[in-house]
N, C-alpha and C positions, 0 to 999 in steps of 0.2 A: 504493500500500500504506500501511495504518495503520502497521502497524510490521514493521521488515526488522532479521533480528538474522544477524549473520554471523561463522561463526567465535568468537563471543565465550569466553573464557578468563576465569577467573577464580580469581587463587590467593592463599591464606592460609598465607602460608609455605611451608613443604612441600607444603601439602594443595591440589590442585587441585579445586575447588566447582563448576567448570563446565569442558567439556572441548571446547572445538568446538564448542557450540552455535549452532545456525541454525535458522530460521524465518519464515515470512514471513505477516504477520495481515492480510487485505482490511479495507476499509472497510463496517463494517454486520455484520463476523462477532461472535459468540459463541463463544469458542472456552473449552474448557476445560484449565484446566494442571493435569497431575495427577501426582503423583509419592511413594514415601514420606519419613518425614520421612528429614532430612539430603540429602535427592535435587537439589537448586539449586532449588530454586522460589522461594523467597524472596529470592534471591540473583540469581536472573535478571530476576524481578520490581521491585527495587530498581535493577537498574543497568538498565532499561528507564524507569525512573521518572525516572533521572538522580540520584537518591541516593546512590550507588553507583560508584564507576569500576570499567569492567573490566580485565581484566590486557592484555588482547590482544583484538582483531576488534571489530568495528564494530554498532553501534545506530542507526538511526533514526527518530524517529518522526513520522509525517505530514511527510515530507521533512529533518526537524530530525536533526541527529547530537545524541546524549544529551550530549556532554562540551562543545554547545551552552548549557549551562544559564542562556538568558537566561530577562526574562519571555517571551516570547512562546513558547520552548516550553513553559515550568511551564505556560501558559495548554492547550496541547492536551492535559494526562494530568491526568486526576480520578484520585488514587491513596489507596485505602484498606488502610493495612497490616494485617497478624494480627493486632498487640496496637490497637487502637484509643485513638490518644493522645487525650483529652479533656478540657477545663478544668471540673473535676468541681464548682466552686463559683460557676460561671458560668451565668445562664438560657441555654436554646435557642436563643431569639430572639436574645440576647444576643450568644452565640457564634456564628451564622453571620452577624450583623451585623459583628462583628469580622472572619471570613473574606473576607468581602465586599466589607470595606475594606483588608483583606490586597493583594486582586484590582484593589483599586481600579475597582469594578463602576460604572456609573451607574444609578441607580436602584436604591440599596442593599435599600433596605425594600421594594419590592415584587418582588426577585427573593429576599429571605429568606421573602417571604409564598409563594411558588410554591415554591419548594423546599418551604416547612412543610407545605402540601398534597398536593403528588406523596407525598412520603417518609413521611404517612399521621401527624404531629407536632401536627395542629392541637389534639388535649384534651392536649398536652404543653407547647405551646410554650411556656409561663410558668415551667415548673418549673425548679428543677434539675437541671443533668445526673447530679448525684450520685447524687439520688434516684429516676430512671428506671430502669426495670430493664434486664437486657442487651441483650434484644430493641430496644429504642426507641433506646438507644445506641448501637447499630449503624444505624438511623434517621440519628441525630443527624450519624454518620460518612459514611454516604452522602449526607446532604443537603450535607454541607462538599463533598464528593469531586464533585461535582455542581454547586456553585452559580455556578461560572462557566464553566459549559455546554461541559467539555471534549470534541474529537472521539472521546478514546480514553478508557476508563473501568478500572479496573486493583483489582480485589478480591481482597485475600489472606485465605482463609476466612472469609469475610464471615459465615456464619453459626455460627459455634463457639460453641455455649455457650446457643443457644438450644432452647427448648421443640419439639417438631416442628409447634404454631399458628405461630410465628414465623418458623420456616424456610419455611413455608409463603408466607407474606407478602413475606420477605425477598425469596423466590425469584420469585414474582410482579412484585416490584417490580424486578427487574433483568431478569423476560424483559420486560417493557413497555418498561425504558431500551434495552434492546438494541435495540429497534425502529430507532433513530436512532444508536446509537451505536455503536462497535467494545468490545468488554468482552472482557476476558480474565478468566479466571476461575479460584484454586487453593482447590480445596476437596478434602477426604479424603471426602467424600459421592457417592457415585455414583451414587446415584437423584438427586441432585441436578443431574449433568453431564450423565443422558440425559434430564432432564427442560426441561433449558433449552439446554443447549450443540450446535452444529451441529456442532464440530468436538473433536476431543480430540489435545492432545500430551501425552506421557506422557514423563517425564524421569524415569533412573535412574545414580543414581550420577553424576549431572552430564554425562549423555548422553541425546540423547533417541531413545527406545527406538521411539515412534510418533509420526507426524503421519497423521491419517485421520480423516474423518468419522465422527461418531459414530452414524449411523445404521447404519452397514456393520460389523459383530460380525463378522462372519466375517473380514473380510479385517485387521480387528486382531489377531485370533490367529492368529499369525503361525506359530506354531512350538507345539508343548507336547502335551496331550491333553483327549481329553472323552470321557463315558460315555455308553453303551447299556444301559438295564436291559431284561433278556429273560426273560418266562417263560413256559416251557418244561412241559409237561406232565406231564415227569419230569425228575429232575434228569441234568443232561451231564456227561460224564466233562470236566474242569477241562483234563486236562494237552491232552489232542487239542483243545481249541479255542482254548487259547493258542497253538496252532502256525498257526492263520490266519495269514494275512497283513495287517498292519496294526494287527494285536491286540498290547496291550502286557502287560495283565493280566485275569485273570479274578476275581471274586469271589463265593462263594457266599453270597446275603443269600437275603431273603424271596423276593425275585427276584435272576437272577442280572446283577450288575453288570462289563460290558466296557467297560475303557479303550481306547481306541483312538487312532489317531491323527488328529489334528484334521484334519488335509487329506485324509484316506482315506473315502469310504462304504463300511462294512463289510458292510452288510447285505445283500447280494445273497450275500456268502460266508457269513453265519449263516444265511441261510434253506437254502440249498445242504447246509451242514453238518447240517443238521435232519432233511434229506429222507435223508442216506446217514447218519443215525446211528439212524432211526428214531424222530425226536422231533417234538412239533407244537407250532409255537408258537402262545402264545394272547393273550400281547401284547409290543411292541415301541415303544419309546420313547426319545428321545434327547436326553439333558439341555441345555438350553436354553442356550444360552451368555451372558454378561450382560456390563455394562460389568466388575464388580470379578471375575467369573472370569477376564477377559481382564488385567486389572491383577494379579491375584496371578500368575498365570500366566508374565508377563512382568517382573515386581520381584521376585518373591521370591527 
């Protein structure tokens, strides 16, 4: 395993930030951390970095415990935080040169030249950082987070603040890294998480609420409701088909809108209901479930 987090605890004061937390990330996944704000993500994400101590339970990453913090573990996590620290009066070049010699790399300047290229830096690399705009500076952070070619790669909202060309780009360029590398990923973007991530943990209130592939919608709604629009060739008396079973509420719109319950198929009883009420349906439709249905669902 990339990284195995167990029990981990983490408290400020009174306030416990993470509560039990466990997980375990393979080598080669993408996995997405999703949470809203205040939820531990940055918190769990930091003491996975080793930045961070926890209060209680255990981290390790690629066999390392985090309270390990020689080089040899810094070497396995490329960690890029939310706020993106950068020496803004420094060139490109400049600064992952310095990175490099942080790393103590061999072959400084030609692993700053592969980094400029992968990370898309090369009509930038002379500039200032200052003067690059957010998109490229976010660049700038993954090429550091990068340059000495860690197994686990660790993005806290790697694209906040960018254009949606940029997000584009950005996210491009982490499902390529992911090919080779483990990434963990917290971003508030959801078309983002099922556009790259295989996996979703979802953390609330410092507890994690889901681990599950993100391809499987279904089985991350776990618990809550979703709607049926039906209509109906005349309108249904409201109170007799809230009395179904499984029906939570009914609503009369353009068409008429049934909540229901998400682990229930209702619809063998609305059609049933149609035939002994004397009504013909003339279409039926059942709102599609998404990643952020399933996230509000389950956080709010």
């Amino acid at each position: 395993m990339s990284i195995v987090v167990k029990e981990v605890i983490k408290q400020f004061g009174q306030q416990k930030a993470l509560k039990g937390v466990s997980f375990t990330i393979s080598s080669g996944e993408i996995v997405g951390f999703l949470g809203p704000n205040g939820a531990g993500k940055s918190t769990m994400m930091k003491i996975i970095s080793g930045l961070l101590p926890q209060s209680a339970g255990e981290v390790e990453v690629c066999g390392i415990n985090n309270s390990d913090y020689t080089d040899t573990f810094r070497r396995k996590i490329g960690y890029l935080p939310e706020h993106n620290p950068l020496y803004l009066d420094m060139y490109v070049k400049e600064y992952l040169l310095m990175v490099a010699e942080l790393y103590k790399l061999p072959n400084k300047k030609e692993r700053v030249a592969e980094m400029v290229e992968l990370t898309g830096l090369t009509l930038e690399q002379n500039k200032k950082i200052g003067t690059l705009s957010k998109g490229y500076r976010q660049r700038v952070g993954l090429a550091q987070a990068l340059i000495h070619d860690p197994e686990v790669l660790i993005l806290d909202e790697p694209t906040t603040g960018l254009d949606p060309n940029q997000i584009l780009e950005i996210r491009n360029l982490i499902k390529s890294i992911g090919k080779e590398k483990t990434v963990m990923l917290s971003t508030h973007i959801m078309q983002e998480v099922e556009a790259i991530c295989e996996r979703v943990i979802i953390l609330n209130r410092g507890e994690v609420v889901v681990d599950h592939p993100s391809t499987d919608l279904s089985a991350l709604q776990k618990s809550g409701n979703s709607s049926i629009f039906v209509e109906f060739d005349k309108e249904p008396t409201i109170e007799s088909l809230q009395k179904l079973s499984g029906i939570h509420s009914v609503d009369q719109l353009s068409k008429t809108e049934i909540n229901v319950d998400a682990k229930e198929d209702v619809r063998k009883a609305i059609f049933k209901y149609a035939v002994e009420n004397d009504l013909t349906i003339l279409t039926m439709t059942r709102q599609e479930q998404n990643l952020e249905s399933v996230f509000h669902g389950l956080t709010k």
